[in-house]
C-alpha positions as CSV (number, residue, x, y, z in Angstrom):
1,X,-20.3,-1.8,-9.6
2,X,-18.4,-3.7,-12.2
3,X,-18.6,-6.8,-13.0
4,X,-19.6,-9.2,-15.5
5,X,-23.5,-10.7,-16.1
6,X,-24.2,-14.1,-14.2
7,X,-26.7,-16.7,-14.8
8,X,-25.3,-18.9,-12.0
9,X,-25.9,-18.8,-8.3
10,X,-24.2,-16.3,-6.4
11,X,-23.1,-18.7,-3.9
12,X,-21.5,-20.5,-6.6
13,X,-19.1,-17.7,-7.8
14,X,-17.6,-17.7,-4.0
15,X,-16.5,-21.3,-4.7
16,X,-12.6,-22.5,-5.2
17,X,-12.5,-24.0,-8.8
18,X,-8.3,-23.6,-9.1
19,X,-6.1,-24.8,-6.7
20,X,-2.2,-23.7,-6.6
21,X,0.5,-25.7,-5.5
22,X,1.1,-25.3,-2.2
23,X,4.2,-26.4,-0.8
24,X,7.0,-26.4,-3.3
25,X,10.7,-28.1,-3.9
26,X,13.7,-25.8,-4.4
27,X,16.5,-28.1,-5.4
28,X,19.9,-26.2,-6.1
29,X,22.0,-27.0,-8.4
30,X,25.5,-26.3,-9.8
31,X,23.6,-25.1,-13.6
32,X,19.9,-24.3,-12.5
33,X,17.2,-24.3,-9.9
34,X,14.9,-26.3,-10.1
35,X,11.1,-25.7,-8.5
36,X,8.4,-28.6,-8.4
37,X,5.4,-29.3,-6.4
38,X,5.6,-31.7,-3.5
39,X,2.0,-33.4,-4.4
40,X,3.2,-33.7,-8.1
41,X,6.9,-34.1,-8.4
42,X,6.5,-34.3,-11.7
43,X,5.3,-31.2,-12.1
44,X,7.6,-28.1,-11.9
45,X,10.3,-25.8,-13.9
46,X,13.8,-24.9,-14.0
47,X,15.8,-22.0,-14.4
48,X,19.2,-21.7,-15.7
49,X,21.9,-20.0,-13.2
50,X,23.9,-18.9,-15.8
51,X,21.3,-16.8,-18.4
52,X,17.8,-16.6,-16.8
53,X,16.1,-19.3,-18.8
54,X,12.9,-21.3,-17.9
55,X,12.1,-24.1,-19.0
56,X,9.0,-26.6,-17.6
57,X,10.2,-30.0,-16.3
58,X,9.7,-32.9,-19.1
59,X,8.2,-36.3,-18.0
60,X,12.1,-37.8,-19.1
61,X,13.7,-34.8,-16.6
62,X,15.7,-36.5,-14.1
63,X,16.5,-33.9,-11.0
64,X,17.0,-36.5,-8.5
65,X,20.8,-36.4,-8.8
66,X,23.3,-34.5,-6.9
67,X,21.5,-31.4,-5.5
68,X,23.9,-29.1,-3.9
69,X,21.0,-28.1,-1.6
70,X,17.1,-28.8,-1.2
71,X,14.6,-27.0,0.3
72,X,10.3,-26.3,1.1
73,X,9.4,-22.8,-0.6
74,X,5.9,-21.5,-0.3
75,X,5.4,-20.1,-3.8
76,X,6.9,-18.6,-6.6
77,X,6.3,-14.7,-6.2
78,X,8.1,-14.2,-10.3
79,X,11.3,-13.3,-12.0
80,X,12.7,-9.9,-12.9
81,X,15.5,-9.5,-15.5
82,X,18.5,-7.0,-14.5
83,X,21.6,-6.0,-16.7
84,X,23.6,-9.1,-16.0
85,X,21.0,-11.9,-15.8
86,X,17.8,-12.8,-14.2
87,X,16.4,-13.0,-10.6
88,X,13.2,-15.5,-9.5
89,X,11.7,-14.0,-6.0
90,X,10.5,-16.8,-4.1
91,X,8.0,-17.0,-0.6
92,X,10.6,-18.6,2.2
93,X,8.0,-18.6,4.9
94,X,4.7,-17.6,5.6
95,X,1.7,-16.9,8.1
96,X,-1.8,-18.1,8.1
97,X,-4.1,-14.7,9.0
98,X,-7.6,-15.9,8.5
99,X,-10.1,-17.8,5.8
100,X,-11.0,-15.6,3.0
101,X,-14.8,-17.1,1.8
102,X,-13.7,-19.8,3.8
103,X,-10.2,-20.4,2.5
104,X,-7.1,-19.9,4.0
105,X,-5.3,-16.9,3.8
106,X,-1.6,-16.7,4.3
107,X,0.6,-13.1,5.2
108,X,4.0,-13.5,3.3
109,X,7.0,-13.3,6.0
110,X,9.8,-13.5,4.3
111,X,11.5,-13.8,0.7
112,X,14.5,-14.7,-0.9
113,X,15.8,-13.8,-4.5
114,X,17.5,-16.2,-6.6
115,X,20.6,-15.0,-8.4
116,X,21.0,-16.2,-11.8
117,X,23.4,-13.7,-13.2
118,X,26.6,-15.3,-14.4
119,X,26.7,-13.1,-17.0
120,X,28.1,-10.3,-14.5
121,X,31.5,-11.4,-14.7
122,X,31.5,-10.5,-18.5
123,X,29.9,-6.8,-17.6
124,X,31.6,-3.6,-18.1
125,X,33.0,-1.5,-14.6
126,X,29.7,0.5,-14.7
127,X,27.3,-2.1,-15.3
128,X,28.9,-4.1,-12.4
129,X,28.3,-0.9,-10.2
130,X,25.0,-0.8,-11.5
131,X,23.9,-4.3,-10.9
132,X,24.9,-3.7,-7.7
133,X,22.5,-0.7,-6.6
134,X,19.9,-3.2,-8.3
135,X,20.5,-6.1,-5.8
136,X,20.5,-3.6,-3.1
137,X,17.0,-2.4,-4.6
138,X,16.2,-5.9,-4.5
139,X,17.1,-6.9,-0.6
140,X,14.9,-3.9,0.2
141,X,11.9,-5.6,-1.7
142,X,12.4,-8.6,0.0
143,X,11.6,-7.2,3.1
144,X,8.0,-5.6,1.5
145,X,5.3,-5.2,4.3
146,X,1.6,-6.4,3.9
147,X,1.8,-8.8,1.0
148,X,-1.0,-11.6,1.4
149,X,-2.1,-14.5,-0.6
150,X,-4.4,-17.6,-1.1
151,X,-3.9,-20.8,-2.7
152,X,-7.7,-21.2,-3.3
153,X,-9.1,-18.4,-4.4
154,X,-8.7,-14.8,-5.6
155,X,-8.5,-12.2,-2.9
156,X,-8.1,-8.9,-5.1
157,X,-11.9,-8.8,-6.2
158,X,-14.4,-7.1,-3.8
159,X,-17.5,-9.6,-2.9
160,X,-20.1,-7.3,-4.9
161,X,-18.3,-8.1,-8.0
162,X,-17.3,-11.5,-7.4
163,X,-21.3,-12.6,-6.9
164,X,-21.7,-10.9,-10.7
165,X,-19.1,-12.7,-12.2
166,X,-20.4,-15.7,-14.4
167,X,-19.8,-19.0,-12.9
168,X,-17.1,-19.8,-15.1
169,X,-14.8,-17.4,-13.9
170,X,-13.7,-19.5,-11.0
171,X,-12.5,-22.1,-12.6
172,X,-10.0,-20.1,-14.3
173,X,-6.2,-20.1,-13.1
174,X,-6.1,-17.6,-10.1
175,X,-4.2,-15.3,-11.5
176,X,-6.9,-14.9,-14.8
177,X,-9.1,-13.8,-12.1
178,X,-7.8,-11.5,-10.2
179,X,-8.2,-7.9,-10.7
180,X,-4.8,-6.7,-12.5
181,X,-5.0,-3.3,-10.0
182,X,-4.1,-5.0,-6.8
183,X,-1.4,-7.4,-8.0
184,X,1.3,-6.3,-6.5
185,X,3.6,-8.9,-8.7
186,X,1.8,-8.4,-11.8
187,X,5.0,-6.8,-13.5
188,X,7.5,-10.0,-11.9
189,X,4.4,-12.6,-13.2
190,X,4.9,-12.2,-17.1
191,X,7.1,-14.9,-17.3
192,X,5.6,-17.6,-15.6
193,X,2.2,-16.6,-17.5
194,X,4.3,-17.2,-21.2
195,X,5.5,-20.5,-20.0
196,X,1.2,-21.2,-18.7
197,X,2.8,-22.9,-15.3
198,X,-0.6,-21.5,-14.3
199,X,-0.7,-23.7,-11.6
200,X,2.9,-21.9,-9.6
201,X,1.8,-18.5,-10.6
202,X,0.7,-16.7,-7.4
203,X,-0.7,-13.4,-7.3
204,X,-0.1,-11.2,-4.0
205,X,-2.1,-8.4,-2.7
206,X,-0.7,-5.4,-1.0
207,X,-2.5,-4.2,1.7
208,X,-4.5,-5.1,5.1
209,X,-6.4,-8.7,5.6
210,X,-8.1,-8.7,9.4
211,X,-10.8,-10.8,10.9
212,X,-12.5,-10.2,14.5
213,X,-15.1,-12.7,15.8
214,X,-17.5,-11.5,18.1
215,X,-20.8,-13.2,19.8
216,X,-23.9,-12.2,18.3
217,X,-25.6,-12.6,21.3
218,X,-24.0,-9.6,23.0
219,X,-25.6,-7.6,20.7
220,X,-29.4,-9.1,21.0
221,X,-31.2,-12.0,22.0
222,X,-29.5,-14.4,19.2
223,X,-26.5,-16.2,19.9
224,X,-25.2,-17.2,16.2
225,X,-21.3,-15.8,16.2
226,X,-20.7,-13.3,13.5
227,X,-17.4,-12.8,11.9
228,X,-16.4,-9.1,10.4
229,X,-13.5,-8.8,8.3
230,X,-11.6,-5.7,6.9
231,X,-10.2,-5.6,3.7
232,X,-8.1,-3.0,2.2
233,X,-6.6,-3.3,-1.3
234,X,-3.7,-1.4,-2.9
235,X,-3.9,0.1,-6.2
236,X,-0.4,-0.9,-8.1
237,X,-0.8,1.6,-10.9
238,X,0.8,4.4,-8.8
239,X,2.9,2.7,-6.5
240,X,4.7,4.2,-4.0
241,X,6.1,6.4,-1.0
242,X,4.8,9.2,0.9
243,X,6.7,11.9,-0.4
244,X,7.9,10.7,-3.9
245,X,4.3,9.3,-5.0
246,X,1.6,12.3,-4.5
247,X,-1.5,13.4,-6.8
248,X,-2.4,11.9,-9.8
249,X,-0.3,11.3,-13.4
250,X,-1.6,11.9,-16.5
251,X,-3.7,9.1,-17.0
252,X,-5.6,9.9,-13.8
253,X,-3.8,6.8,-11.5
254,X,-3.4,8.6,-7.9
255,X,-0.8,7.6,-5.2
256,X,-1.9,5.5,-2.4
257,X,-5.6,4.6,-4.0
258,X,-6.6,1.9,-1.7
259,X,-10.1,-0.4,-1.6
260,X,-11.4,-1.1,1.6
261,X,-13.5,-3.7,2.1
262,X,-15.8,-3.9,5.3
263,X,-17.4,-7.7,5.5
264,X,-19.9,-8.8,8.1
265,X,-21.4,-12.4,8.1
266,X,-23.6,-13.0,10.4
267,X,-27.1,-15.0,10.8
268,X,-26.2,-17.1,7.3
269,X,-26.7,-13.5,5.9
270,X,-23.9,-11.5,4.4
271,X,-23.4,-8.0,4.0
272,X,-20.4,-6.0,2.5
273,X,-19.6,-2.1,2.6
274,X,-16.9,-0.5,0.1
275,X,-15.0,2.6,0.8
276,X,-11.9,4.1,-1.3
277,X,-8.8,6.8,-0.9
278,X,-6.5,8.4,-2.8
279,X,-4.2,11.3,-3.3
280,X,-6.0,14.6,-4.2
281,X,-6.3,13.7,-8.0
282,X,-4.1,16.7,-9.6
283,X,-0.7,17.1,-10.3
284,X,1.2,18.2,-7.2
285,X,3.9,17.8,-5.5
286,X,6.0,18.0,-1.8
287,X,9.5,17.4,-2.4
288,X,11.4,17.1,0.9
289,X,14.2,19.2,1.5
290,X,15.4,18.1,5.4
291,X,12.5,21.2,6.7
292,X,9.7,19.2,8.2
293,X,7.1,20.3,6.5
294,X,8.2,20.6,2.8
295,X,6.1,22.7,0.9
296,X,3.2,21.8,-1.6
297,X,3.3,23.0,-5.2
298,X,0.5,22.7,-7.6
299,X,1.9,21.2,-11.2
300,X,0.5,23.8,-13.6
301,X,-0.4,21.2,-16.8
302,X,-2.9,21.8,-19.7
303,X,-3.6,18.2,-19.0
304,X,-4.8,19.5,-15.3
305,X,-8.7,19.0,-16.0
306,X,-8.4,16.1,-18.0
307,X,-6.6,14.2,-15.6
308,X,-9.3,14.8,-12.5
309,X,-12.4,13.6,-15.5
310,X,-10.2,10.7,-16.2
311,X,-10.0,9.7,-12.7
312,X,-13.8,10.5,-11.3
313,X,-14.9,8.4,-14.7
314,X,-12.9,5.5,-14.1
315,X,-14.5,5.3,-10.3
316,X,-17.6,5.8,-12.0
317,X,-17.2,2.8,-14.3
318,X,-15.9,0.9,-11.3
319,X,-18.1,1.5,-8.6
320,X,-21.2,3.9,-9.4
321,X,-22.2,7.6,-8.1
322,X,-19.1,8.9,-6.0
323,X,-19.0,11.4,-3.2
324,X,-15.6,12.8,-2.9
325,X,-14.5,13.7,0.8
326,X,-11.8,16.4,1.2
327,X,-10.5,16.4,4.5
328,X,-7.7,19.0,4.2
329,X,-7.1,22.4,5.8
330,X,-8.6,25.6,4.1
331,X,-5.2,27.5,5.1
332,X,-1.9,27.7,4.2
333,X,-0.1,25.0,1.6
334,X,-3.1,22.5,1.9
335,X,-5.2,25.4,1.5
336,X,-4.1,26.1,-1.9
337,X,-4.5,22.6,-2.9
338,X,-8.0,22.4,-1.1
339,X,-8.9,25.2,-3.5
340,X,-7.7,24.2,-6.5
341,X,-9.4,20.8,-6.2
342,X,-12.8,22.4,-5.3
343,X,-12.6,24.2,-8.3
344,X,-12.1,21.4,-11.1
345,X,-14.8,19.4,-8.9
346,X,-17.2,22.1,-10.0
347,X,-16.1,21.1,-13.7
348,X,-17.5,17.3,-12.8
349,X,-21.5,17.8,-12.3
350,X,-22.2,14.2,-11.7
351,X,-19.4,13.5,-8.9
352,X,-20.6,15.2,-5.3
353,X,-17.7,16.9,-3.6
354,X,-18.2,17.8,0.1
355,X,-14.8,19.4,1.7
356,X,-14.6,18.9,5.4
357,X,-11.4,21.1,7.4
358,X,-11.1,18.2,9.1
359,X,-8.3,19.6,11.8
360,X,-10.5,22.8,12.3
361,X,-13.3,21.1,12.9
362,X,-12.7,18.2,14.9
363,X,-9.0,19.5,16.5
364,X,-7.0,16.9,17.9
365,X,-9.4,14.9,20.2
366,X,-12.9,15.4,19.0
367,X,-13.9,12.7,17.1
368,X,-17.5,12.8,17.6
369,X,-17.5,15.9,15.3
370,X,-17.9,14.2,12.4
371,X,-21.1,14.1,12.8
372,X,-21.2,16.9,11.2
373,X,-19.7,15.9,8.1
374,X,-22.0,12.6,8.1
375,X,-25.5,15.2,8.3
376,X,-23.9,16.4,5.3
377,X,-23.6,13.5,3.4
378,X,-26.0,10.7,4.8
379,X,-28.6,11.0,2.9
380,X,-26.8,10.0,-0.8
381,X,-24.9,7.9,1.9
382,X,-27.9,5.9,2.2
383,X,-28.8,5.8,-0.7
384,X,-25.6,4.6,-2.2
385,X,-26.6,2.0,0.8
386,X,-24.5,-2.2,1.1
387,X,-24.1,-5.3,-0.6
388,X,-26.8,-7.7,1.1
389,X,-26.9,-11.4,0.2
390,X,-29.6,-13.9,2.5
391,X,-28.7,-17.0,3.3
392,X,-29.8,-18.6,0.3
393,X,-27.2,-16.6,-1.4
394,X,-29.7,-14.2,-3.2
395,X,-28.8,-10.8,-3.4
396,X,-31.3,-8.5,-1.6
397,X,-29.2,-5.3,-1.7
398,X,-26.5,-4.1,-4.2
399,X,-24.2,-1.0,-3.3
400,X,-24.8,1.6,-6.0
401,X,-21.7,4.3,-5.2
402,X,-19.1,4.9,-3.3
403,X,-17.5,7.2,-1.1
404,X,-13.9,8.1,-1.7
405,X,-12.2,10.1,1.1
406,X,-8.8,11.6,1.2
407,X,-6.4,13.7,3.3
408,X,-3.1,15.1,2.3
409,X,-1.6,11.6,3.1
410,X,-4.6,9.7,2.9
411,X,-3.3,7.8,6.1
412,X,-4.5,9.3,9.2
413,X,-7.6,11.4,8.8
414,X,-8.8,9.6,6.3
415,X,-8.6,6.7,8.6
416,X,-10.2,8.1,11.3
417,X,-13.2,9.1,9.1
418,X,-13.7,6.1,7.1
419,X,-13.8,3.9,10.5
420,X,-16.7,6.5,11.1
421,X,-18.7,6.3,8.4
422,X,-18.4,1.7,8.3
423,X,-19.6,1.9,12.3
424,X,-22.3,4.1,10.4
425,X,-23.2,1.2,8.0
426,X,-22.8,-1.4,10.3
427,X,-25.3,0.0,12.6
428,X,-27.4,-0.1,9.8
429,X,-26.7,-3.5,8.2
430,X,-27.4,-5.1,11.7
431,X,-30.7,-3.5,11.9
432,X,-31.7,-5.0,8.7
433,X,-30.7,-8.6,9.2
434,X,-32.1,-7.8,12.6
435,X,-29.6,-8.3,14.9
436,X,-29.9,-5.0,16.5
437,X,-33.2,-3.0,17.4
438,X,-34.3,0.4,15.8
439,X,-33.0,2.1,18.4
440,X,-29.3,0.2,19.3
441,X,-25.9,0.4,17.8
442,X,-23.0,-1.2,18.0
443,X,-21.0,1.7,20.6
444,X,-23.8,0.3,23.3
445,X,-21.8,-2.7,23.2
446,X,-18.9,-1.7,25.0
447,X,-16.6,-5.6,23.7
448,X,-17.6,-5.9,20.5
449,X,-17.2,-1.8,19.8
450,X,-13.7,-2.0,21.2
451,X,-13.3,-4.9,18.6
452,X,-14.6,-2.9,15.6
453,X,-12.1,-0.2,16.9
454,X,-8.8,-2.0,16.7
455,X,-9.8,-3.7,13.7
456,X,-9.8,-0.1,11.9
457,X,-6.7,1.0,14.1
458,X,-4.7,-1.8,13.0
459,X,-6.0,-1.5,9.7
460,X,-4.7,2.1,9.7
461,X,-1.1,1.2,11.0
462,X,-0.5,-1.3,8.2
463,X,-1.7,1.3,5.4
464,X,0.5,3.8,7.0
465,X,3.8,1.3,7.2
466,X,3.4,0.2,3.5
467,X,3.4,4.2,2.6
468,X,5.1,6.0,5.1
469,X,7.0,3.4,6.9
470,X,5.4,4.4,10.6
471,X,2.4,3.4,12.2
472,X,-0.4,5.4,11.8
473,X,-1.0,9.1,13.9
474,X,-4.5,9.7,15.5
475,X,-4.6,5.9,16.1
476,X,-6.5,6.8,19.5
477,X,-9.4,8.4,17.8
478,X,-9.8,5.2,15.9
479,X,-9.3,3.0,19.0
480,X,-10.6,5.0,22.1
481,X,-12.4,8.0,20.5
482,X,-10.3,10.2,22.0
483,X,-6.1,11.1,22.2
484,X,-4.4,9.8,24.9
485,X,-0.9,10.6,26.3
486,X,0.3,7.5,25.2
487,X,-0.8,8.1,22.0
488,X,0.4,11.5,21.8
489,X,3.9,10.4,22.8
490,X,3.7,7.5,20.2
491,X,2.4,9.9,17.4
492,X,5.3,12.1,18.7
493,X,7.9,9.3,17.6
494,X,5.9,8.2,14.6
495,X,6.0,12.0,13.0
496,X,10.2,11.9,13.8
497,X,10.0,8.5,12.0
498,X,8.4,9.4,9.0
499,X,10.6,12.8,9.0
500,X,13.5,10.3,9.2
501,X,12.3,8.1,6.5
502,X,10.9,10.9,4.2
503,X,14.6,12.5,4.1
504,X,16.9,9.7,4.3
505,X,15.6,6.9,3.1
506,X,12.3,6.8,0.7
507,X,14.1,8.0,-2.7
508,X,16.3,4.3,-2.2
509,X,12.7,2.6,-1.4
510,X,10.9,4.7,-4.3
511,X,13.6,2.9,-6.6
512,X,13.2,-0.4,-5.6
513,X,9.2,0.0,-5.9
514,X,9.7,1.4,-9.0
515,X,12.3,-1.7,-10.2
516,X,10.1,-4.4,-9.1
517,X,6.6,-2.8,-10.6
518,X,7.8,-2.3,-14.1
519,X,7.5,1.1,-13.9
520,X,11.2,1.4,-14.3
521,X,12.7,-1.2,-17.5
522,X,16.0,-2.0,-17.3
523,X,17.8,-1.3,-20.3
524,X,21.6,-2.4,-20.7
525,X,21.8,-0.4,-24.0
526,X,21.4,2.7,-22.0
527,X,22.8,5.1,-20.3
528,X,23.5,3.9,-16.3
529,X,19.9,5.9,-14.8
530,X,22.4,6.9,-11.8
531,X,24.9,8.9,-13.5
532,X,22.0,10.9,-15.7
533,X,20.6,11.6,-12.5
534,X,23.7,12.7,-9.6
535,X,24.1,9.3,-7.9
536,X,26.8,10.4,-5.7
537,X,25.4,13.5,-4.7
538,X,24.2,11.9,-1.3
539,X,27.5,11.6,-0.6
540,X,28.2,14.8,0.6
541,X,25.7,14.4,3.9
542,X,28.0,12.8,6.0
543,X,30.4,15.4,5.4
544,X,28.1,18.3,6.2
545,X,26.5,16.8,9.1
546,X,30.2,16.1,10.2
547,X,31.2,19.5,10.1
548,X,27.4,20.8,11.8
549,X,27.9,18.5,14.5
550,X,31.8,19.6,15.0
551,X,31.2,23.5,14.7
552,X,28.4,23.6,17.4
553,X,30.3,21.4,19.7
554,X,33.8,23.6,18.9
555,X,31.7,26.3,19.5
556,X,29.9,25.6,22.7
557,X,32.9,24.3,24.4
558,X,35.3,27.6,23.7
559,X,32.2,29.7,24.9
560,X,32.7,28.3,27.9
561,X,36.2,29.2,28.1
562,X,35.5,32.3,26.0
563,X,35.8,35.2,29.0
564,X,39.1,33.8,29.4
565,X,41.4,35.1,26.8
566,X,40.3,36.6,23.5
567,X,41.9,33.9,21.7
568,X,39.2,31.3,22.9
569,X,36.9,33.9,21.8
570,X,37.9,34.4,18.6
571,X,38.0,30.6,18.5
572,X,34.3,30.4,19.4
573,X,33.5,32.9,16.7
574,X,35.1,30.9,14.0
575,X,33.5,27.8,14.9
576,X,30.3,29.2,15.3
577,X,30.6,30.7,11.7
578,X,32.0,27.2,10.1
579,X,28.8,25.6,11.7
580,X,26.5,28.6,10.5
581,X,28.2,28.7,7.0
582,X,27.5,25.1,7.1
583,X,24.0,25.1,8.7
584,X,22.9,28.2,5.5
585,X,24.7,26.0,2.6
586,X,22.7,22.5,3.6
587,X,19.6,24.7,4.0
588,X,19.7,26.2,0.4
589,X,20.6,22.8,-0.8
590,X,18.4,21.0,1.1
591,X,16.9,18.6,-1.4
592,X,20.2,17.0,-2.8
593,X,20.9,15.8,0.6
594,X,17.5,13.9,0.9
595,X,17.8,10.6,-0.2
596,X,16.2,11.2,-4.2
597,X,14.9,8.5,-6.5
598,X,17.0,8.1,-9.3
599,X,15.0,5.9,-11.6
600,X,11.7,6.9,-12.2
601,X,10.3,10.9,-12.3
602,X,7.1,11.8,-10.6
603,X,4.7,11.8,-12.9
């Protein structure tokens, strides 16, 4: 694992040194906002509504007079400069979840952008159009799912490598700490970090923070509670959705990487199990096109081999020996990529690659198949082992690898397997502290297993809404071990969702997560992005599914007046021929009717 050398205690590096502000002052005036904490009211920054500027509040500032409007903000989330002026994204309410090493940990539930762009009114026609599609980017980032945060400590770094960092470390600023991957406002931060208001600049993690308490003693004799907690951490370096972020880019970044972080503290002792996904590393694509299952195409690059080393190596540096799970289908569009994969694999003698036809093998329902895949595997498993630490905060166990698991989506089966392999680790962690016997596990214990279970299926449902904007499918399997009808019927809905989504309403999403990351700079010197790139052509949808909609209902209703007079029928034929002509020209042009990103390419 990485991490830096420690001399210190490793109970010490799980301490809060740095403390944010947390409650905060927005006063609005006519000129500028103005932001300052409400324990130190001397203590704070302005920035100008006319051009953008910050500037940190002097000890002469007077800000008392005439405020147009005042109100409590929960943290400044950054600024992000558009082509008429500047925008500051501020926390307007927020949710305790749980305690993080003991601190509080808060869910983000709503935010509100600032507008500090009077220079609009002195923009050309096209940069006013422009700026516009930009705000709209920006109300959709203001409703982002699964952002959390902590006032007290950093909650990006996995405990393994927070009990090797050197004592130091946590009495830097918060945002010094964290771990630059899984800051999901790293790009929106920059400004704040010139101007060192260290103590208003609050990093926030994308991704899944849950706690479950359950009593020890209905698991054994003892009746200490024990608290397990399921972290998951998203990778920011290829950011995005289902559809429009797949495989890997050239530097070896793949969509939806995600750390999950498995923590059990029990008995003063506490024990941690790591587990990662991500999109197969190659370069591949699925660009919808309204059929529901678009198709897969490989990328064919020299880079192709480069890009899988680069990627296996970084998890290498990162977390140790890797074993890489491939849980897709050996047939048809999966089949190719399954193959292609399996062959660079062979390329990379130090990684393990096992692949597992997950649907073949364990179908729809049977979830106790994956057994199979875990005789396959548990020995390096083993071996690869759990962070330990006793209660005097020594560590008696350190996790040497990891296993990284993916699917096509990395959402579903790759949630259903992971959950899997932790109840296989915790079973073993519990033996070792001694909470269970030789012979028990936790599935004998019918409350706290059911526990475990929703934990990992709510886990699941959050990945899946950050990615593909439903909940997750196979949820039972996570939750009961087995599909019910419910669950069929809500996987049902969930699968017309994503369709939905996919088509309609991701390339629009792609763009905003692409604005607010960084990956797409805006430059007003350019050329506007959406006329390079067929802004308008979406357009045309309404049209076509106008004319659809109207030829199949012209046509049914002079069928059934057809046998009538040949006029109806010849009525019916036309109609059936507009909505057929229609029906051929939307399928051959199916993808520039699909809602496409306009700023960003894929790679």
């Amino acid at each position: 694992m990485e991490g830096e050398s420690s001399s210190s205690s490793p109970s010490s590096s799980c301490s809060g040194g740095f403390k944010l502000y947390e409650e905060l002052e927005l006063r609005e005036f006519r000129d500028r906002f103005v932001i300052r904490s409400k324990e130190s009211p001397g203590d704070g920054f302005s920035i100008d509504r006319r051009d953008g500027t910050v500037e940190s509040l002097g000890d002469g500032d007077d800000c008392a007079a005439g405020p147009s409007k005042a109100s409590t903000i929960f943290g400044v989330v950054g600024t992000i400069r558009l082509l008429a002026g500047t925008y500051m994204l501020v926390i307007s309410s927020r949710k305790e979840v749980g305690r993080f090493y003991g601190f509080p940990v808060y869910r983000v539930m709503s935010m509100r952008f600032l507008h500090c762009n009077e220079g609009l009114k002195f923009s050309s026609f096209q940069e006013k159009k422009d700026e516009a599609y930009f705000m709209t980017l920006l109300k959709l980032v203001e409703s982002t799912p699964g952002l959390y945060y902590s006032y007290e400590t950093d909650i990006t770094l996995n405990l393994q490598r927070r009990f090797k960092l050197a004592d130091g470390w946590m009495k830097k600023p918060i945002w010094k700490q964290a771990d630059p991957r899984f800051v999901w406002n790293k790009n929106l931060l920059e400004e704040l970090i010139e101007h060192k208001l260290d103590r208003f600049i609050l990093p926030l993690l994308q991704g899944n923070i849950l706690n479950s308490l359950f009593q020890v003693a209905q698991l054994s004799l003892k009746s200490s509670p024990a608290t397990m907690s399921l972290i998951s951490r998203r990778c920011t370096r290829r950011l995005g959705t289902r559809m429009w972020r797949r495989g890997a880019n050239l530097e070896g970044d793949v969509a939806n990487f995600i750390e999950t972080e498995q923590i059990l503290d029990v008995e003063g002792f506490r024990s941690s199990l790591l587990q990662v996904r991500g999109s197969i590393p190659l370069l591949w694509e699925q660009i919808v096109d309204l059929s529901y299952k678009p198709q897969l195409r490989l990328i064919d690059h020299e880079q192709t081999s480069k890009v899988v080393e680069r990627h296996f190596n970084d998890l290498f540096q990162r977390y140790g020996e890797t074993i890489a799970v491939d849980l897709t289908d050996k047939h048809g569009g999966e089949g190719e990529l399954n193959a292609a994969y399996a062959a660079e694999m062979q390329k990379l003698p130090n990684v393990r690659y096992i692949s597992f036809d997950f649907h073949r093998v364990c179908g729809s329902s049977n979830f106790e198949n994956l057994e199979i895949l875990y005789e396959q595997i548990s020995e390096d498993f083993k071996k690869q082992g759990y962070l330990l630490i006793d209660v005097g905060g020594k560590i008696l166990e350190e996790q040497k690898g990891i296993i990284r698991s993916n699917c096509i989506d990395c959402l579903d089966r790759t949630n259903v397997t992971q959950s899997f392999l932790a109840q296989k680790s915790l079973d073993h962690q519990l033996r070792q502290i001694g909470v269970l016997s030789s012979s028990e596990c936790i599935s004998m214990f019918d409350e706290d297993y059911r526990k475990f279970r929703t934990l990992w299926a709510e886990q699941g449902d959050d990945i899946s809404l950050e990615y593909a904007g439903t909940h997750a499918l196979k949820g039972d399997l996570v939750r009961y071990g087995r599909q019910t009808l419910a669950g069929a019927i809500k996987d049902g809905m969930s699968a017309l969702s994503r369709y939905y989504l996919n088509n309609f309403h991701d390339g629009i999403r792609q763009d905003a997560i692409d604005l607010v990351s960084g990956h797409y700079t805006v430059n007003r010197n350019g050329l506007s992005p959406f006329q390079l790139n067929g802004f308008d052509s979406l357009s045309y949808l309404p049209i076509a599914s106008a004319l659809l909609v109207g030829g199949l209902t012209m046509t049914t209703l002079t069928l059934s007046q057809a046998g009538r007079n040949s006029q109806q029928f010849l009525t019916s034929v036309v109609c059936a021929g507009v909505a057929a002509g229609v029906m051929a020209m939307v399928k051959v042009n199916g993808r520039e009717f699909c809602s496409r990103p306009r700023l960003c390419g894929l790679l």
